[in-house]
C-alpha positions in Angstrom: 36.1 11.5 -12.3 33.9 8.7 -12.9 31.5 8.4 -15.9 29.0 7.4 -13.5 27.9 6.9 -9.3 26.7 3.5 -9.3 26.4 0.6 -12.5 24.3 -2.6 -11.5 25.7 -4.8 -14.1 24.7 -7.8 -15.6 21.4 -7.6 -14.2 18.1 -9.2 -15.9 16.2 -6.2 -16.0 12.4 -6.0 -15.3 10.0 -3.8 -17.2 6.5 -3.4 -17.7 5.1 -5.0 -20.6 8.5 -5.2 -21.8 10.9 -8.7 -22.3 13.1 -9.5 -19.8 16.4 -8.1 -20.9 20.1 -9.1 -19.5 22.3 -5.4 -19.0 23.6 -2.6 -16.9 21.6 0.0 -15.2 23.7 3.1 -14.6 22.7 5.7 -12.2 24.3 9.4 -11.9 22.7 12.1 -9.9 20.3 9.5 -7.9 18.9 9.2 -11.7 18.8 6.0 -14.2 20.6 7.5 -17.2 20.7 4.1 -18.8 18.7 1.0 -18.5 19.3 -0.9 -22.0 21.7 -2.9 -23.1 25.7 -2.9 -21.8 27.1 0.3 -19.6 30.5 1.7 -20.7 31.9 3.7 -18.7 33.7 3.5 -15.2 31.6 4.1 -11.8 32.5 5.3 -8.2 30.2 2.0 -6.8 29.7 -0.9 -9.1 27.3 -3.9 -7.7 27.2 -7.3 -9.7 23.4 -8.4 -10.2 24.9 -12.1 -11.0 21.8 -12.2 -13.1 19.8 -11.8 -10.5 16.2 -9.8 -12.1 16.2 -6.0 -10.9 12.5 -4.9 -11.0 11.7 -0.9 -10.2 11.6 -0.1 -6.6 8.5 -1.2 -5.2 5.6 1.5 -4.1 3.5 0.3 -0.8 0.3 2.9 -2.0 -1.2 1.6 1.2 0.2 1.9 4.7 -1.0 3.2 8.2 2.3 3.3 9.8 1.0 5.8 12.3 -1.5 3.8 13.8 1.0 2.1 16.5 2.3 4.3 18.8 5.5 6.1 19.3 6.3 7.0 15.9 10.0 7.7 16.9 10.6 3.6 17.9 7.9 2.5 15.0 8.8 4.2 12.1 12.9 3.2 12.0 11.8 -0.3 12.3 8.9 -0.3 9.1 11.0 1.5 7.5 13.6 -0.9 7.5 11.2 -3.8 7.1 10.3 -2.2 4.1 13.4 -1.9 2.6 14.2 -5.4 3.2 11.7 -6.3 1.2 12.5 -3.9 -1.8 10.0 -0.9 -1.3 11.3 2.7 -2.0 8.9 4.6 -1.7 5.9 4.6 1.2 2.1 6.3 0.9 1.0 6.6 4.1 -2.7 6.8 5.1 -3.1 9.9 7.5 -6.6 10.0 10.0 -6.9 12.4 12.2 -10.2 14.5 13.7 -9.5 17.8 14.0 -8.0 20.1 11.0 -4.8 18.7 9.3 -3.3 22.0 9.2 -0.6 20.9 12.2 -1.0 17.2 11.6 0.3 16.9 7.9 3.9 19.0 8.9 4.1 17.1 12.0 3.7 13.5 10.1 6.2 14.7 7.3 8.5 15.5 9.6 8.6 12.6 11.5 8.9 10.5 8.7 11.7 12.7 7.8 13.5 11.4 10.3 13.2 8.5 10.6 12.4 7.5 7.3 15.1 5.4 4.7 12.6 5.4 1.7 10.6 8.2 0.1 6.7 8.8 1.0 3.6 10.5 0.1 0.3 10.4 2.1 -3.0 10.1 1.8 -5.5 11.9 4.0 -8.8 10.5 5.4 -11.9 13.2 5.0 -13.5 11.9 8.6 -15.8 14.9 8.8 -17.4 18.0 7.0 -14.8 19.7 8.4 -12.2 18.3 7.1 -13.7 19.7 3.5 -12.2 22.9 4.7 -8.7 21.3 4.3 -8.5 20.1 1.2 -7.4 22.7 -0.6 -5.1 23.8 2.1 -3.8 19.9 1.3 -3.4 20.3 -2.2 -1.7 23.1 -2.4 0.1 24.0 0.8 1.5 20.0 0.9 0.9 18.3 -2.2 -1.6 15.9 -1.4 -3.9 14.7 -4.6 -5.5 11.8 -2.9 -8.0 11.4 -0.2 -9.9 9.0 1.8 -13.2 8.1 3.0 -14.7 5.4 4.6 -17.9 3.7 4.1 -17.6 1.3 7.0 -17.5 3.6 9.6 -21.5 4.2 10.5 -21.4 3.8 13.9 -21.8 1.4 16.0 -19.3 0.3 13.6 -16.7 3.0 14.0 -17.3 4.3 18.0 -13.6 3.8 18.9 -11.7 4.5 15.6 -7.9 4.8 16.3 -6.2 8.0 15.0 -2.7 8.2 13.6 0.0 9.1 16.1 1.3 12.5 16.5 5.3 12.9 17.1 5.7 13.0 21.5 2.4 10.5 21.4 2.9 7.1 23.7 -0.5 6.1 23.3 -2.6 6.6 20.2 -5.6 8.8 20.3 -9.4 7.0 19.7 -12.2 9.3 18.4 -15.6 8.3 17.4 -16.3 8.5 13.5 -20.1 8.3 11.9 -20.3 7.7 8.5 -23.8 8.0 6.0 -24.1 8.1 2.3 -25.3 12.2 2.3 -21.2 13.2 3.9 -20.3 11.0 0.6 -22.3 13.2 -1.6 -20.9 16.0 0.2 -16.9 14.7 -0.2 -17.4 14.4 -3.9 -18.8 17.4 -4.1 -15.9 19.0 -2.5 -13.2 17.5 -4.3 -14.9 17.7 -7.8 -13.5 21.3 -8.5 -9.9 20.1 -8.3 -9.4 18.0 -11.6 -7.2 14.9 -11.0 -7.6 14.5 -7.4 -7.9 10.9 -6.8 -10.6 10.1 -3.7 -10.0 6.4 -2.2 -12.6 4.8 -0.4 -12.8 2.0 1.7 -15.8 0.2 -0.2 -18.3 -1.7 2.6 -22.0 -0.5 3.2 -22.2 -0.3 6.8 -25.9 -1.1 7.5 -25.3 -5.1 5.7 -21.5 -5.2 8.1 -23.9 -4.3 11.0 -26.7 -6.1 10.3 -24.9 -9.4 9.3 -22.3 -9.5 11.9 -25.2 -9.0 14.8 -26.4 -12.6 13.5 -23.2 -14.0 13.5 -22.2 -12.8 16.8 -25.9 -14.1 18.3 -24.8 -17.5 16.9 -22.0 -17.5 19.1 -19.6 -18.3 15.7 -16.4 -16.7 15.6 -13.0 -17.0 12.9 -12.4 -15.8 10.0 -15.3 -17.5 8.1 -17.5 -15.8 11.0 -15.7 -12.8 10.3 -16.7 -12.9 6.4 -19.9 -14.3 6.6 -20.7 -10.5 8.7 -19.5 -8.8 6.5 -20.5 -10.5 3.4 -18.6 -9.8 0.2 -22.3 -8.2 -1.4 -21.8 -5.7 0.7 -18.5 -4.3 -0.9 -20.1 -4.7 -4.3 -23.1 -3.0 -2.9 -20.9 0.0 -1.5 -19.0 0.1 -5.0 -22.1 0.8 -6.9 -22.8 3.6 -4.6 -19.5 5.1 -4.8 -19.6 4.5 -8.4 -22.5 6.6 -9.2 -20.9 9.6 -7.4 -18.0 9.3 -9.0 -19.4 9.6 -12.6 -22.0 11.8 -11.5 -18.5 14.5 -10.5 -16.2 13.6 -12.2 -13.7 12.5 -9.3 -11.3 9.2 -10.0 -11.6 6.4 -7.8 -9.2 4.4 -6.2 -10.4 1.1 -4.9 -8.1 -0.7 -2.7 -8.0 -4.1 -0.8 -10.4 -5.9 -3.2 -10.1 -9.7 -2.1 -14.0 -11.0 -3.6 -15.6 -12.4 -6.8 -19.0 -10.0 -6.0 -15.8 -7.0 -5.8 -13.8 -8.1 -8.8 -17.8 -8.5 -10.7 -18.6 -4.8 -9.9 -15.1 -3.4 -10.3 -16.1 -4.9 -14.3 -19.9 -3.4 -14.1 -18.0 -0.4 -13.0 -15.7 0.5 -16.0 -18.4 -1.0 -18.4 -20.1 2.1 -17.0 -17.2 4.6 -18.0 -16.3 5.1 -14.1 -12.5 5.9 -13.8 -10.9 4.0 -11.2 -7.5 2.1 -10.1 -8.2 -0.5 -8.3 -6.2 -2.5 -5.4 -5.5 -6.1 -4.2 -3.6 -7.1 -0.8 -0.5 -9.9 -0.8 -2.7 -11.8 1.7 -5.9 -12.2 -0.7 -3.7 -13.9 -2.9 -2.3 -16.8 -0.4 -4.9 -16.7 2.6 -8.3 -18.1 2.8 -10.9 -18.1 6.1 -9.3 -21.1 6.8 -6.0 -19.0 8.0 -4.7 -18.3 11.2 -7.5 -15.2 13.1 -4.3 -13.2 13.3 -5.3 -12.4 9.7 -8.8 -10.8 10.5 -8.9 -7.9 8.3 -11.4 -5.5 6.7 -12.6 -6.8 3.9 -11.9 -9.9 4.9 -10.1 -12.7 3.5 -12.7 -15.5 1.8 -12.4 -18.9 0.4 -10.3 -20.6 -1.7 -12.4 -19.6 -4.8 -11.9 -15.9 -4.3 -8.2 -16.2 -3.8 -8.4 -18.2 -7.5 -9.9 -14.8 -8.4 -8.0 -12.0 -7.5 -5.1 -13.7 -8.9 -7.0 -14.1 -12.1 -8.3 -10.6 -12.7 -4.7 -9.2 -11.6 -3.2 -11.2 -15.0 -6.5 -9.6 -17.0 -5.9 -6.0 -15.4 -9.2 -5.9 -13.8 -7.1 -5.5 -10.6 -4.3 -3.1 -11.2 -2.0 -2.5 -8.1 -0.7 -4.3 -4.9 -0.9 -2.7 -1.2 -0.1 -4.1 2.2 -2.8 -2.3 4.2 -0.4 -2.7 6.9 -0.8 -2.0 10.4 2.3 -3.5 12.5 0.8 -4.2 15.6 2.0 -6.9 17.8 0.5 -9.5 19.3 -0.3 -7.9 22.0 -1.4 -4.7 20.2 -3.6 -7.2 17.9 -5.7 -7.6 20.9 -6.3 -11.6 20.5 -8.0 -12.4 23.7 -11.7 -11.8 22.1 -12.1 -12.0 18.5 -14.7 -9.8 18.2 -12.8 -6.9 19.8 -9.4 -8.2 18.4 -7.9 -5.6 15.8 -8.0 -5.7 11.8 -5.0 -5.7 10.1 -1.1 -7.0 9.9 1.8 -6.6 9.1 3.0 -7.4 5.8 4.4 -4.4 3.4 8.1 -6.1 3.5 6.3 -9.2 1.8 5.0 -7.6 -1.2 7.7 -8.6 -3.4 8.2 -12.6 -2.6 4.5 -13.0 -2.1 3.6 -11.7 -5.7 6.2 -13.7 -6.4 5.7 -17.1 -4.9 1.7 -16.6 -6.3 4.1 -17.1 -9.5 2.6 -13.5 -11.0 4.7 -13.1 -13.8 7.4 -10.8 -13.3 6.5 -7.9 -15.6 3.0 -8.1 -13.8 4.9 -7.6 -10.8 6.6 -4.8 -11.4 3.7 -3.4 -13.1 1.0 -3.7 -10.1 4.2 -2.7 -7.1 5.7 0.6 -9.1 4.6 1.6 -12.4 0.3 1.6 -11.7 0.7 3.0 -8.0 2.9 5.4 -9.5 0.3 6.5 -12.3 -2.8 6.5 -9.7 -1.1 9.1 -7.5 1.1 11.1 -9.5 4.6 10.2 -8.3 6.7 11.5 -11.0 10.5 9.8 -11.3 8.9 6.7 -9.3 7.9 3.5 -10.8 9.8 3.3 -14.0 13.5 1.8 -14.7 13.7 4.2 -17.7 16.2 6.9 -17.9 15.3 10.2 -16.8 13.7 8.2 -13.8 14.9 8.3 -9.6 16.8 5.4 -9.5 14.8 3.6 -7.3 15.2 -0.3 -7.8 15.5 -3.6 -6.3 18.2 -7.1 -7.1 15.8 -10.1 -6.1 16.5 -13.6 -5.7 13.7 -15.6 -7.6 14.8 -19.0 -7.7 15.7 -19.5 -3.7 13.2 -20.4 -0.9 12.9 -18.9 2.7 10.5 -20.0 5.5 9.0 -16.8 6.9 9.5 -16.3 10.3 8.6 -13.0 12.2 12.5 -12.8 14.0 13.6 -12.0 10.4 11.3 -9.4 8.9 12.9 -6.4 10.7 9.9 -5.5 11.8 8.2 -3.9 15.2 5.3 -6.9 14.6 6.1 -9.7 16.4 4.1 -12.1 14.5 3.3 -12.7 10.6 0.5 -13.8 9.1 2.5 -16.0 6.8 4.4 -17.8 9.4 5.9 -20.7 8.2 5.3 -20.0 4.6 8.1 -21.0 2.0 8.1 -17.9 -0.2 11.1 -17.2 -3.0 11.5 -13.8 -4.8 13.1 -11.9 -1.4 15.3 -8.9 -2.3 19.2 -9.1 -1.9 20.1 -5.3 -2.6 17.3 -2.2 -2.5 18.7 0.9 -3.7 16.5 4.6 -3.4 17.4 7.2 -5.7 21.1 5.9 -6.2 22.1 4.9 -2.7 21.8 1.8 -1.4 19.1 1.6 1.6 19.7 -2.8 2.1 22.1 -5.0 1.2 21.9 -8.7 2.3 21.1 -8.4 5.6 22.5 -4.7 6.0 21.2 -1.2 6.1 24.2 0.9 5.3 22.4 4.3 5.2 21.3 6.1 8.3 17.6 6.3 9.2 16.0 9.6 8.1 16.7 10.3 4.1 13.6 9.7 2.8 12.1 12.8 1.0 9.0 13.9 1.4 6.6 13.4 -2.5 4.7 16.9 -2.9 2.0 16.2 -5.6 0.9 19.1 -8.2 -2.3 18.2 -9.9 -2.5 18.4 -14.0 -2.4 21.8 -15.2 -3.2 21.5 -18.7 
């Protein structure tokens, strides 16, 4: 019998605050059992890094796969976009309006089908409610983090779109209302269960509405139309308020998709004011300016050339801590680019986490930091995020020295179109492997859809 299942030999190996190191990683069980230094030992599947850097599997924490419609042609296709670009494991935001009592089972097990990676989800607190579920959601399915959104005051948010349910051809579009008082209310709901995380979508309504009418009555549209209505003060502004209410019960933040100087200004204000929080950056705040393509309209938005200068800087000083896609892979068609003003927010992108980061030339311990080991800590993914032993051997062989044009045809995707068409990016995965088996491999997906297991979260006991 064979010492071990699988040894990636010489391999350049990746680690958080760590040097790069050239050795074996071998994996028994679906679990590293060593990561340091030369593997003796035979194996029953042995896979030659050609000293090629293996970084830890990379964890999307933000996703809304369930926001095109029908999950059973969607999902198989993410899921394999995903994998090509080295992610193992998917949090998926969940939104529904009525009680998640059916909706979370239903979700899992569509993803369990369909699935190659592991996932987790979030779920959005739309209403009060929805307060009634959350211990029902930390308990019965191991959810520890939760969303709000401050942009949704309506007019804002009349025709949100809801998550797909399994059997749906067409998603569902309810009407959400947002004020400051069901804030109050959501933090005081969660407070009593000690390290739930609550992530909020930080943008005060009454500026987005207020701005945007101006804008719209000046007949401007693009992306620097798009920003200038929702101006970047009103992210910091919604921080603040979030901030407050977090200290005031004790409940963690999670920030994500933080693309602005005023944001990265009051994430500092922020801790300097003892609030606990994680806070997230998107692949395209670090390449794309308003000067990009309006395919890459997006909430926040993207800014100028100034605030792409500093995300990437307050990602290397820690002020920024993880990466998510915030993907939504519509297609063109689904983007709605006929009238800007009407035309969706969002993109496809999570298979581009990896060679984006990259490409920004983050260095590579930073990298694996912000796409595994910090989105693991935030949301309480034990085994993830870590090439230690003892850890799911969850990792990904990547190629950082060659160059590749994007181009939508190749990104195994359901989108039909890329923001970053036509950019040459390098650091694109060759082999992803999830818990021991290999999910892609140049090109190939040699496992069948549907092994991904479903993440139930326990909050801290002690």
């Amino acid at each position: 019998m064979a010492t071990y299942d699988l040894v990636v030999r010489n391999a350049r190996i990746v680690k958080p605050g760590q040097p790069i190191r050239e050795g074996d990683i071998a994996v028994r069980n679906g679990v590293i059992v060593e990561s340091d230094g030369v593997v003796s030992g035979d194996a029953a599947q042995t896979i030659d890094a050609a000293g090629s850097h293996v970084l830890p599997g990379v964890i999307d924490p933000h996703t809304h796969p369930g926001l095109v419609a029908p999950l059973d042609r969607r999902l198989p296709l993410e899921s394999r976009g995903a994998a090509a670009g080295g992610v193992t494991t998917i949090v998926q935001y969940l939104r529904r309006p009525e009680s998640y009592r059916e909706a979370v089972p239903a979700r899992r097990k569509a993803a369990e089908e369909h699935l190659l990676q592991d996932f987790a989800f979030h779920v959005t607190l739309l209403n009060r409610d929805h307060f009634d579920d959350i211990r029902m959601c930390i308990e019965d399915f191991g959810v520890t983090s939760f969303k709000i959104y401050m942009n949704s005051r309506m007019p804002l948010s009349e025709r949100m779109r809801m998550d797909a349910l399994p059997g749906q051809e067409v998603n569902d579009i309810a009407p959400v209302d947002y004020d400051d008082g069901f804030l109050l209310d959501a933090f005081r709901a969660l407070a009593p269960y000690r390290g739930v995380r609550l992530n909020i979508h930080c943008e005060n309504s009454d500026i987005a509405i207020s701005e945007t009418a101006k804008v719209v009555a000046a007949g401007r549209t693009g992306l620097t139309a798009w920003s200038d209505g929702r101006p970047a003060i009103g992210e910091a502004a919604a921080m603040h308020v979030a901030g407050v209410m977090s200290r005031e019960y004790n409940v963690p933040l999670y920030i994500p998709h933080v693309g602005s100087r005023e944001g990265i200004r009051a994430v500092e204000e922020l801790r300097k004011l003892g609030t606990s929080l994680t806070v997230e950056t998107c692949p395209h705040y670090l390449v794309l300016t308003d000067e990009s393509s309006d395919t890459a309209k997006v909430a926040p938005p993207i800014r100028k050339e100034a605030d792409q200068a500093a995300v990437l800087e307050a990602l290397v000083r820690g002020d920024l801590n993880t990466l998510g896609s915030d993907e939504i892979p519509y297609t063109l068609e689904e983007k709605g680019m006929s009238t800007f003003w009407t035309e969706n927010t969002a993109f496809s992108g999570c298979g581009l986490l990896l060679p984006v980061a990259i490409s920004a030339n983050l260095p590579l311990q930073l990298v694996a930091e912000t796409t595994s080991a910090a989105p693991a800590r935030a949301f309480g993914l034990e085994g993830k995020g870590s090439l230690d032993p003892g850890n799911d051997a969850d990792l990904v062989i990547v190629d950082t020295e060659s160059e590749s044009q994007v181009r939508p045809q190749f990104l195994n995707s359901s989108s039909d179109f890329s923001v970053y068409d036509g950019m040459s990016l390098r650091g694109w995965p060759t082999v992803t492997i999830s818990r021991g088996e290999v999910i892609f491999d140049r090109g190939r997906f040699p496992t069948a859809e549907g092994r991904g297991k479903y993440l139930f979260r326990s909050l801290a006991t002690d």
